[in-house]
C-alpha positions as CSV (number, residue, x, y, z in Angstrom):
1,X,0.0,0.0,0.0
2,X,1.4,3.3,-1.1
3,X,2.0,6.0,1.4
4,X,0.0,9.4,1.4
5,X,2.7,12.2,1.0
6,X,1.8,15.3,2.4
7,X,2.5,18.4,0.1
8,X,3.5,20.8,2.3
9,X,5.2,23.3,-0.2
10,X,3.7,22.8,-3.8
11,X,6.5,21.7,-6.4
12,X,4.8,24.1,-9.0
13,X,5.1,27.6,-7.4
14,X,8.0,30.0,-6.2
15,X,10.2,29.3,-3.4
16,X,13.2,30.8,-1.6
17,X,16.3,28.8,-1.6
18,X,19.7,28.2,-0.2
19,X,22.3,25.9,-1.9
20,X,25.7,25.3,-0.2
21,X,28.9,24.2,-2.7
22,X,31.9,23.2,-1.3
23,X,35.2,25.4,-3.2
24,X,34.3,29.0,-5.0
25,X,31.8,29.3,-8.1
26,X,34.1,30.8,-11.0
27,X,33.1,34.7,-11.6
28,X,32.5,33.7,-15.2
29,X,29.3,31.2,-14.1
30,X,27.7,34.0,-12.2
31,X,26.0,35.6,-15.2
32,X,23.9,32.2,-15.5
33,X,22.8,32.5,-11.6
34,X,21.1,35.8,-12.7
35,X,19.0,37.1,-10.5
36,X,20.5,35.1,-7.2
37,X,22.5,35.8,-4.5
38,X,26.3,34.2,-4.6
39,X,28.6,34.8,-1.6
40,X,31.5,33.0,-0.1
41,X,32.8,31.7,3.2
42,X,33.5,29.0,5.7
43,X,30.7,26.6,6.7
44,X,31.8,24.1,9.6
45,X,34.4,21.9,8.6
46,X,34.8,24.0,5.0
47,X,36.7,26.4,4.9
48,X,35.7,27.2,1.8
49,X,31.9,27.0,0.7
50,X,29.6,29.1,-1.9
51,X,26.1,29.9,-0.6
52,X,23.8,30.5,-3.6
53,X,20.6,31.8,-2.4
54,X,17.1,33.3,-3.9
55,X,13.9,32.9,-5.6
56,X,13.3,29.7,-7.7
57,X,10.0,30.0,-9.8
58,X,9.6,25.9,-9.1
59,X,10.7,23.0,-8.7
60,X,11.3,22.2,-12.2
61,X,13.5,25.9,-12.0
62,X,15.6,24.1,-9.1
63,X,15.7,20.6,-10.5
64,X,17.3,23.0,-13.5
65,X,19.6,24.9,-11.4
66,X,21.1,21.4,-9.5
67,X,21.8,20.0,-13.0
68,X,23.8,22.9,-13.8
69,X,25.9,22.7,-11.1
70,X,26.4,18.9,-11.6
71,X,27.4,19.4,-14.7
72,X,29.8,21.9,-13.1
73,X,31.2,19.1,-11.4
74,X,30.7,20.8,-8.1
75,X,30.1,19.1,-4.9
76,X,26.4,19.9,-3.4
77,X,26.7,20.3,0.1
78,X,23.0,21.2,1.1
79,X,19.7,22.3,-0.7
80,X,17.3,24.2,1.7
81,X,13.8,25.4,0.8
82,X,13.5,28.7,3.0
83,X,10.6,29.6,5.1
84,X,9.4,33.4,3.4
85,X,9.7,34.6,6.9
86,X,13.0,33.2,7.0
87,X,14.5,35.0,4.0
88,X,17.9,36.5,4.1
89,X,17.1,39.9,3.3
C-alpha cells in the first residue's frame, strides 16, 4: 500500500532557496545564476563554501539549477527550501 505524502510546499510555485557548494563558483558562471544571490565563506568543517541563495519559480527551476551545477562538477553540500519569513534579506 502506497504512502499518502503530504505536500507541504507545492513543487509548481515559487520558493526561496539556499544551496551550499563546497570550493568557489568561478566569476564567469555568475552571469547564468542571474538574478540570485552568490557569496563565499567558511561553513563548519569547510573552509571554503559558496552559498547561492534566492527565488526559484519551481521545482522544475531548481531541479534545472542542481543539474547545472552537476554538470559543473561541483560538490552539493545542502539544498534548503527557505521559510518566506526566514528570508535573508
Amino acid at each position: 500500500m502506497a504512502e499518502e505524502i503530504n505536500h507541504r510546499y507545492p513543487f509548481d510555485r515559487p520558493g526561496y532557496y539556499q544551496i551550499r557548494i563546497q570550493g568557489n563558483l568561478r566569476k564567469s558562471w555568475h552571469e547564468y545564476l542571474h538574478g540570485l544571490t552568490i557569496t563565499s565563506t567558511a561553513w563548519g568543517r569547510y573552509p571554503q563554501v559558496t552559498m547561492i541563495c534566492g527565488w526559484l519559480a519551481d521545482q522544475a527551476a531548481l531541479g534545472g539549477l542542481l543539474e547545472l551545477l552537476n554538470n559543473l562538477g561541483v560538490v552539493i553540500l545542502t539544498v534548503e527550501r527557505i521559510e518566506e519569513d526566514e528570508t535573508i534579506h
